[in-house]
C-alpha positions in Angstrom: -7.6 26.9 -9.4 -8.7 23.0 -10.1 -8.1 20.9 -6.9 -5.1 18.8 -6.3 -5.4 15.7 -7.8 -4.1 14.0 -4.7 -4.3 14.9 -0.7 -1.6 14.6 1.7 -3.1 14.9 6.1 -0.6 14.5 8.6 -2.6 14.1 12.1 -0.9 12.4 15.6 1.5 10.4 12.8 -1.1 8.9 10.6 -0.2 10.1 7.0 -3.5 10.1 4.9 -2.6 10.1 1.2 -6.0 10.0 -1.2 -6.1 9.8 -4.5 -8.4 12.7 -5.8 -9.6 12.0 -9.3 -13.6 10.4 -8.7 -14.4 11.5 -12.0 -12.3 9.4 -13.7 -11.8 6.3 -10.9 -8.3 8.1 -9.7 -6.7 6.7 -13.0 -3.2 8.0 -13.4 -2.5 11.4 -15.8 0.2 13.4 -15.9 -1.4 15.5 -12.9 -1.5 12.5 -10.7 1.6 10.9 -11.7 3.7 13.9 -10.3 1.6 14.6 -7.6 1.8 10.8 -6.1 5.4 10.7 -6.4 6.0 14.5 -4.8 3.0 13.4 -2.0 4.5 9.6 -1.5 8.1 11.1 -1.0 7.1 13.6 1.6 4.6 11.3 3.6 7.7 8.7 3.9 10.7 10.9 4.8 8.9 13.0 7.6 9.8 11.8 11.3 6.3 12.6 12.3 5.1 9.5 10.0 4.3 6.5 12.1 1.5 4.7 9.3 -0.2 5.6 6.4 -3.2 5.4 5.3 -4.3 5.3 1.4 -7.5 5.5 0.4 -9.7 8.1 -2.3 -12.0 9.7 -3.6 -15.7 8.9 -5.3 -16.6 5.5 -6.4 -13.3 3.5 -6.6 -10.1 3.0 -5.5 -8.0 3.5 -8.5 -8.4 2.3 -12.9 -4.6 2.6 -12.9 -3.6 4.6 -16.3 -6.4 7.0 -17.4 -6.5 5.5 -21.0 -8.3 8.4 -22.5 -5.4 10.7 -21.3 -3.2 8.2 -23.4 -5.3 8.8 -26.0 -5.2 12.2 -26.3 -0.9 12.1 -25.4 0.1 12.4 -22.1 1.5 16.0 -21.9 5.2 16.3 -21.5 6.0 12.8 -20.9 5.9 9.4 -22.4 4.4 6.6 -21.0 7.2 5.1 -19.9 8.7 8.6 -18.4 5.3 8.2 -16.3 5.6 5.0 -15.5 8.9 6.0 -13.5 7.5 8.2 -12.1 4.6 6.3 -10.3 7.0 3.6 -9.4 9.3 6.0 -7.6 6.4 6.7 -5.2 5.5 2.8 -4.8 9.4 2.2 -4.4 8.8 5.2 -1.1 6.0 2.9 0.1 7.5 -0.6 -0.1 11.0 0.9 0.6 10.0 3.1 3.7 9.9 1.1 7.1 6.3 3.1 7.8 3.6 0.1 7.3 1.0 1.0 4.9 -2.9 0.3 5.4 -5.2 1.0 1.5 -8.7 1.4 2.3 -9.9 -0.4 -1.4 -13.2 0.7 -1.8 -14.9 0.2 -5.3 -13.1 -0.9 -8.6 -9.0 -1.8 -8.4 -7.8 -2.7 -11.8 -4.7 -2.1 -14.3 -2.0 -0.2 -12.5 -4.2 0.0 -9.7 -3.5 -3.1 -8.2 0.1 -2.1 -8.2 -0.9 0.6 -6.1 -2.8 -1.7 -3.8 0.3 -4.0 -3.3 2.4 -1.4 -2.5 0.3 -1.4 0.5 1.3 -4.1 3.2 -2.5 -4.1 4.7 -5.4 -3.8 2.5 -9.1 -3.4 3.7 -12.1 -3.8 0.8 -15.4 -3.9 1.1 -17.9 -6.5 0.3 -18.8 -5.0 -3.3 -15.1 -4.5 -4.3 -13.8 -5.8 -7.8 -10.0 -6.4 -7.7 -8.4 -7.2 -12.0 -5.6 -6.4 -14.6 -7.5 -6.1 -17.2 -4.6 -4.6 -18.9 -5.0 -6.8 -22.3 -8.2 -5.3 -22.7 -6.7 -2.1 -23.7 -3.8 -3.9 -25.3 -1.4 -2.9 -22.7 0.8 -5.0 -20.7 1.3 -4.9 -16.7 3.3 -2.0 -15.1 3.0 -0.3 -11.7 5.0 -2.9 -10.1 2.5 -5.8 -11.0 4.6 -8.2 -12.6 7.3 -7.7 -9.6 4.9 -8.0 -6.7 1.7 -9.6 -8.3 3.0 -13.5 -7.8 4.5 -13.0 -4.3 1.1 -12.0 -2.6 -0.9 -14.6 -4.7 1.7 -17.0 -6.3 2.5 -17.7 -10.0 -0.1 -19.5 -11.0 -2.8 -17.2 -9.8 -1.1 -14.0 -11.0 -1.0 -15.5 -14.6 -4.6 -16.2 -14.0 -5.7 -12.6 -13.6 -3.3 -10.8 -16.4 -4.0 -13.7 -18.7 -7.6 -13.2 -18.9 -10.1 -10.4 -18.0 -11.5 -11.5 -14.7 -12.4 -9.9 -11.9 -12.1 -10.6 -8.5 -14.6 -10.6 -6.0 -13.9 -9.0 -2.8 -14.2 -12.7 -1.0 -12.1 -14.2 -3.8 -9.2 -11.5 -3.4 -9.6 -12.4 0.4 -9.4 -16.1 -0.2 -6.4 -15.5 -2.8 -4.2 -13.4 0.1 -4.6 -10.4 -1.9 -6.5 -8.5 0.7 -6.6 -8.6 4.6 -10.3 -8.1 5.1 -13.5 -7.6 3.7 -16.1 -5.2 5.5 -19.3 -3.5 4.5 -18.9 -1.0 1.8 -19.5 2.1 3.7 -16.9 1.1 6.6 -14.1 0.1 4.2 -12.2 4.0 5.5 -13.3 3.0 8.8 -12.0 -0.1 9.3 -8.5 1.0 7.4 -8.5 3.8 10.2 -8.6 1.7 12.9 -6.1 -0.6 11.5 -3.5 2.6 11.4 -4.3 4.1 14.6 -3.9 0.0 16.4 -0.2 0.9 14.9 0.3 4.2 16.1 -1.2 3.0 19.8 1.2 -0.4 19.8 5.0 -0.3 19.1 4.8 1.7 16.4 9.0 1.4 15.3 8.3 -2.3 15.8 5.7 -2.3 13.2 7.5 0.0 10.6 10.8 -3.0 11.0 9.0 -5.8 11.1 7.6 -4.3 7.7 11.0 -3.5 6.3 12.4 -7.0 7.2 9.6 -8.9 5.4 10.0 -6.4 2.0 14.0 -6.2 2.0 13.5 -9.9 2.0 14.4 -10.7 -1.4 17.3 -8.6 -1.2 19.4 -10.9 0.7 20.2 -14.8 1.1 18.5 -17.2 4.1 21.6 -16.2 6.4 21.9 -12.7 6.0 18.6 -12.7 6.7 18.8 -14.0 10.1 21.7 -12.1 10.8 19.6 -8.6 9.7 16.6 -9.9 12.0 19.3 -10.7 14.6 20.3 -6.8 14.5 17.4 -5.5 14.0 15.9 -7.4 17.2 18.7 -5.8 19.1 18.5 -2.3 18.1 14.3 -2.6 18.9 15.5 -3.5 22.0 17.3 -0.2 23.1 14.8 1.9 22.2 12.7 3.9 25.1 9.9 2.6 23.6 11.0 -1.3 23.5 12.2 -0.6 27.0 9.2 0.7 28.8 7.0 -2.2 27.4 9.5 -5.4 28.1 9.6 -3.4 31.7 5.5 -3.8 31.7 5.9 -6.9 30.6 8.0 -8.1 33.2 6.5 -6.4 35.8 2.6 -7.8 34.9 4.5 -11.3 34.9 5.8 -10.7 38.4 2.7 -9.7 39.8 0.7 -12.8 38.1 3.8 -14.9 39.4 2.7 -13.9 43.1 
């Protein structure tokens, strides 16, 4: 029996997700395709889920679409078919009020970087390469590129990268916004660990809504906006959790006070 193309942990509520295809950069078949959606959906509906963690396997982080399975015909499904089907697991990931940490390593380019974006924090390491590169193959953008590509970077710089064939450094992705931190290649998992587990060891609920009021964004105007943080702020609040720490708060105030 071949091995899954894709890995789903749940440990203490850190989901690790990893995409399991080194041998051909983790680029997206029919395999992985159905896999990442069936993986994505579980990791986000389970009430033990506090963060996630994406990273994978071998050399890079992901090559987008495997072009040589396009090729050869992708199976039972069209391209397109497909593409749904990988968006419906990056829709679970921007959609799901769980904030999600990509440990980059290696080469991110094509549908990979819509992958990456669907993270909200991304670690890479010093050697990483971040492009489209989709034109090479004579393909145009998918994977949510086109929809989230320009927020994180801004027009300009998004038609930059899928107007040409460039690749970023891991400093230039970090000096564009398109990545949180660069470390040393072999602590790129490391680093994206400890970035989850500061989550799950903080207010973890906070987190997840502050995540889902900065996504859901677009999604309303300026003033229903402020009304939604105004609710959310208030059901936070109530919570045990949000209640024991205000307490804390208050009380290490006191003391100081004295």
């Amino acid at each position: 029996m071949s091995e899954s193309p894709i890995l789903l942990s749940v440990v203490d509520g850190l989901a690790r997700i990893t995409l399991n295809r080194p041998a051909r950069m983790n680029a997206f078949d029919q395999a992985l395709a159905l896999a990442w959606a069936e993986v994505t959906a579980e990791a986000t509906s389970r009430d033990d889920v506090k963060a996630i963690l994406l990273d994978a396997a071998g050399p890079s982080f992901c090559a987008g679409g495997d072009v040589l399975a396009m090729a050869q015909g992708m199976g039972d499904f069209t391209i397109q078919e497909l593409a749904h089907t990988i968006n419906a697991g990056i829709l679970a990931l921007v959609e799901s009020p769980i904030p999600v940490v990509a440990a980059a390593h290696g080469t991110t380019a094509g549908g990979g970087l819509g992958i990456l974006l669907a993270s909200d924090y991304v670690i890479v390491g010093e050697n990483s390469k971040i492009g489209s590169l989709y034109a090479n193959v004579g393909l145009t953008p998918d994977l949510s590129v086109t929809a989230s590509l320009a927020k994180a970077v801004g027009e300009r710089r998004a038609l930059q990268l899928v107007l040409s064939d460039r690749l970023l450094s891991a400093q230039q992705a970090l000096d564009w916004g398109l990545v949180a931190e660069v470390v040393a290649p072999d602590e790129v998992k490391v680093r994206a660990e400890e970035v989850a587990q500061s989550w799950l060891a903080g207010a973890a609920g906070a987190y997840g809504q502050a995540k889902r009021l900065i996504r859901s964004q677009p999604t309303r105007t300026f003033a229903e906006q402020l009304s939604e943080e105004a609710r959310t702020i208030d059901a936070a609040l109530h919570t045990p959790e949000a209640q024991a720490r205000v307490q804390a708060f208050a009380d290490r105030s006191a003391r100081k006070a004295k």
